[in-house]
N, C-alpha and C positions, 0 to 999 in steps of 0.2 A: 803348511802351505795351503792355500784355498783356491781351487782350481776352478776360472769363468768361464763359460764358452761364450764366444763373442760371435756373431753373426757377421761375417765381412759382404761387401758385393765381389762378385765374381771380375779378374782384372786380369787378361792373357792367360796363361797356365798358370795362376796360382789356383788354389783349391778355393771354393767356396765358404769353408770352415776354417778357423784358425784357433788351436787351444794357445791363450796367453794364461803365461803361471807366475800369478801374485803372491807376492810375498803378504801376511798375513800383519796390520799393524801391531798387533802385541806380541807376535815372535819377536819380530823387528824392533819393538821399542821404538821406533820413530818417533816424533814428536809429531802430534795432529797438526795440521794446517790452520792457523789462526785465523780465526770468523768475522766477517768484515762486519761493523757496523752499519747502519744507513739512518741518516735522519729520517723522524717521523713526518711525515705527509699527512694532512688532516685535507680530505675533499669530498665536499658537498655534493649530490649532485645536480641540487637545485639551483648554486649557483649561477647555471649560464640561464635560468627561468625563471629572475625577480622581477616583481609584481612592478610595472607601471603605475606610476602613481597616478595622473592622466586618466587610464583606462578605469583602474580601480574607483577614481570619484566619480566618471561617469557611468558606472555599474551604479554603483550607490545611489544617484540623485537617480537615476529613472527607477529604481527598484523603489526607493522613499515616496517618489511623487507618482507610483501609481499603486502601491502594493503588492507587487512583483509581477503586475496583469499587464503590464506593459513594456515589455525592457529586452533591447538589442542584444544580438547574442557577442560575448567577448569573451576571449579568453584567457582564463585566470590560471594562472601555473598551477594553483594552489588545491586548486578544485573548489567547488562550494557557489557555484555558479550556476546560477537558473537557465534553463536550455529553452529557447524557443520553440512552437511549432506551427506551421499554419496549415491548415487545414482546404487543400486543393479543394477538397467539393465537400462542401458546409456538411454536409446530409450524410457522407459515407465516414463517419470517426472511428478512429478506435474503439471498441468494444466497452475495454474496462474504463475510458475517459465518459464515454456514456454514464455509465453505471453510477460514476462520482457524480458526474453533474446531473444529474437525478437527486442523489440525494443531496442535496445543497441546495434542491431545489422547494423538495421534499420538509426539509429544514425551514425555507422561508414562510412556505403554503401551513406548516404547524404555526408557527408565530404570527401570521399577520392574516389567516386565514382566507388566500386567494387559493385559484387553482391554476396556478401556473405550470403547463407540462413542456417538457427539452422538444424544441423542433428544429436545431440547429446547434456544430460547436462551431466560431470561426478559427479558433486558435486556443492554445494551451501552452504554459511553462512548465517544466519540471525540473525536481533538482532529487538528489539523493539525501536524507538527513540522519544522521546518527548510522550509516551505514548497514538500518536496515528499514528504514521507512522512505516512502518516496512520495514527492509533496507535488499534486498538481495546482495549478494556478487555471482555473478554464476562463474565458470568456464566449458565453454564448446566449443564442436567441431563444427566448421560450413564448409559448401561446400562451394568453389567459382565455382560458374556455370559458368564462362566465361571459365576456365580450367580443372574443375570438381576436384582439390583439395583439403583433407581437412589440415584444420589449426585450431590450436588451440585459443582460445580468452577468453576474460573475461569481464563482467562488472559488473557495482555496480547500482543499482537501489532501487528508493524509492517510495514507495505508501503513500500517504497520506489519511486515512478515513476522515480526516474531516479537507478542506482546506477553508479557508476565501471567495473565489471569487467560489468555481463550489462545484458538487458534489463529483469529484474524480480525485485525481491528480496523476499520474506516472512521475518520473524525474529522468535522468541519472547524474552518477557523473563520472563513468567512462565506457569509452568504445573503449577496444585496443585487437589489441594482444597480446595473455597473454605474459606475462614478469617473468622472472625466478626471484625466489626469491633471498634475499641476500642485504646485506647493502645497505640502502640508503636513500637520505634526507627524512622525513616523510611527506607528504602527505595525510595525514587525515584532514588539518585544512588551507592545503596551498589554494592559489588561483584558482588552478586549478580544487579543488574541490567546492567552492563557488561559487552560479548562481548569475550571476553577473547583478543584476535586470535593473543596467541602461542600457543594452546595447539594451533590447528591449521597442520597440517602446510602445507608450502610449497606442495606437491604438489595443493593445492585452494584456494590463491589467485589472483591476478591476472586477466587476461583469461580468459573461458570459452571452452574448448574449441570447435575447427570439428566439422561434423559429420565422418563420416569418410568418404572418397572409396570405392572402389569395390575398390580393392587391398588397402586398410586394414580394409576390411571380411571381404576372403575370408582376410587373413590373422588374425582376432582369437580363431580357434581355437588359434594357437602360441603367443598371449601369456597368461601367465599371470598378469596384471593383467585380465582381461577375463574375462567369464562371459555367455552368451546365455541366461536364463530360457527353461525349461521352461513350457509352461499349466499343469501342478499351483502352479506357484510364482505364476502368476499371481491361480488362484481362492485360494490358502492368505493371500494377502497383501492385502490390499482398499486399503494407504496406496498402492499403485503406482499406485492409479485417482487418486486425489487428486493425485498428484504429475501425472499426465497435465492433470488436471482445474487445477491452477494454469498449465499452458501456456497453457491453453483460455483459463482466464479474463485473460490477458494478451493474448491476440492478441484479444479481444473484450471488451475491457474497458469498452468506451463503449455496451456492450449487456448488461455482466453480467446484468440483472435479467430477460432475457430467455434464456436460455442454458441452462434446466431444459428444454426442450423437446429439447433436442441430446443428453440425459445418456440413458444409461449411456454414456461413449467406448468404443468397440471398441478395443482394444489389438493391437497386431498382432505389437508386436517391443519386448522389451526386452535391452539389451545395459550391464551394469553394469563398471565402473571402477573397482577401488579396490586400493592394497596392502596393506590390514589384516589380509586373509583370504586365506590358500594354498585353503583348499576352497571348490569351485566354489558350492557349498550354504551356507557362512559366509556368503558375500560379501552378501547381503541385510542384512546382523547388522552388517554396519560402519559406524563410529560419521562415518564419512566415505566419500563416494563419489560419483561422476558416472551419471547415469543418463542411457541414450539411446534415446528412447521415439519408436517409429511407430505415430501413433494415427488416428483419425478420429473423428467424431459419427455419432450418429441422425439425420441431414440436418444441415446446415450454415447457419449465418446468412446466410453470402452468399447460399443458394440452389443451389451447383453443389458438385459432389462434390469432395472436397477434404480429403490426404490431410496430416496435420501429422508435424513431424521435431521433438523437444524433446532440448534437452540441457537437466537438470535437476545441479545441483552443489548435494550436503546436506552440512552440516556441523555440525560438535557440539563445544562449545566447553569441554566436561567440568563446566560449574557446571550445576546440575539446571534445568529449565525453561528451556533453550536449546536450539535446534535454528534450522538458516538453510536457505534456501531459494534458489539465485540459477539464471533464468531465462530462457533464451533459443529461439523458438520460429519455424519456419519452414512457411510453406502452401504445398504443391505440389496443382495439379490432379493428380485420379486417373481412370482408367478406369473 
């Protein structure tokens, strides 16, 4: 016999407790109570969330006829849809949307050698891709200092959290002056959007360089791959701050929107890498290069003095409106 105690609710005088005594099914030999079947149920639950077709072609035509720098926000059950954003007062943008469109900007000013610097975003798209890189689409205003004009531009850039060879990757896909919308051939899949990995050297792929040890450092005067910036090269050049400023924004990336507070970075040391350029003064001009930056902030997020080591690897894949960014950045306490 197997004896349950069962939990009753309390009902006039009966007791709160009641021992029921089961008989046990294998003393018993009863026969088991036969087990119901049920038809199988197959349910989706995307069902009640199929894609409009309607919506879905007019995703696509504004996405086609402007490069994704134009396009109402709708939504796609599916996910994979570019999000709009506008920008209430041109002048105050997000931090890390800055940051991008700088270098896309940065990207143009290498290839067609103006100097056009960000004085403005009106608006940006974003989508998430491969679920762990996130592609902005900006359109915004920049100066050209040599005339003091502005003009309007755009580009498309990608951040990768978690790329195979470094810590942190930025990469342009596109980088022009904006272009009116309106028919034409599509462009999201063409060549001109694709990094076209053979065209850079071997010499600036794979895993990213260590910092360099202390021997490697007192010998980088003999090597003529190597060149240590001057300060004229540092005030003549302003993308060296940027490239510092993408460290920054990596090693503080879960507080980017706080991180204007830390800006201008003091630069202490830069030491460039590259074999494109025999003269010491070229070497800034090359279309590929490693850059090894000792920088600090104006006070630091954490609160304590704190002195950062970047190794920055840029690369240019020779189709216009491409430039890469690959990222790895290390904090040491300073005195």
């Amino acid at each position: 016999m197997t004896e349950i105690a069962i939990l009753l609710p309390s009902i006039g005088d009966e007791q709160p407790q009641r021992k029921r005594k089961l008989e046990s099914s294998r003393s018993s030999g009863a026969a088991a109570a036969p087990i119901q079947s049920f038809p199988k149920v197959d349910y989706n639950p995307w069902d009640d969330e199929e894609d409009d077709p309607v919506i879905e072609k007019e995703y696509n035509r504004q996405f086609v006829e402007s490069d994704g720098f134009d396009v109402d926000y709708f939504y796609l059950p599916y996910g994979g849809g570019l999000v709009p954003h506008i920008v209430e007062d041109k002048y105050d943008y997000p931090y890390d949307v800055g940051l991008f469109s700088r270098l896309g900007l940065h990207c143009y000013n290498l290839e067609k050698g103006t100097s056009l610097k960000l004085a403005a975003i009106n608006k940006y798209n974003d989508k998430l891709r491969f679920t762990r890189c996130l592609c902005y689409y900006i359109t915004l205003e920049a100066i050209d200092t040599s005339t003091n004009s502005l003009c309007n531009f755009q580009t498309c850039v990608f951040k990768d959290f978690l790329p195979e060879q470094a810590s942190f990757l930025a990469q342009t896909e596109i980088s022009r002056l904006k272009v009116p919308s309106g028919p034409r051939p599509p462009t999201y899949d063409g060549p001109e959007r694709i990094w076209n990995d053979d065209a850079v050297d071997d010499s600036y792929k794979g895993k990213m360089p260590k910092w360099f040890t202390k021997d490697e450092m007192a010998a980088i005067s003999t090597k003529g791959q190597f060149y240590e910036l001057q300060e004229s090269d540092l005030q003549g050049n302003e993308w060296l701050h940027m490239y510092a400023e993408f460290a920054f924004h990596y090693k503080w990336m879960a507080h980017e929107s706080e991180l204007r507070p830390f800006l201008p970075l003091e630069i202490k040391k830069v030491i460039i890498q590259t074999k494109e350029e025999s003269q010491p003064c070229m070497k800034l001009k090359a279309n590929n290069a490693i850059f090894y930056i000792i920088f600090k902030g104006n006070g630091d997020p954490s609160g304590a003095p704190v002195e950062y080591r970047a190794v920055v690897r840029k690369t240019m894949d020779g189709i216009p409106g491409h430039i890469c960014l690959e990222v790895d950045c290390l904090a040491y306490k300073s005195s």
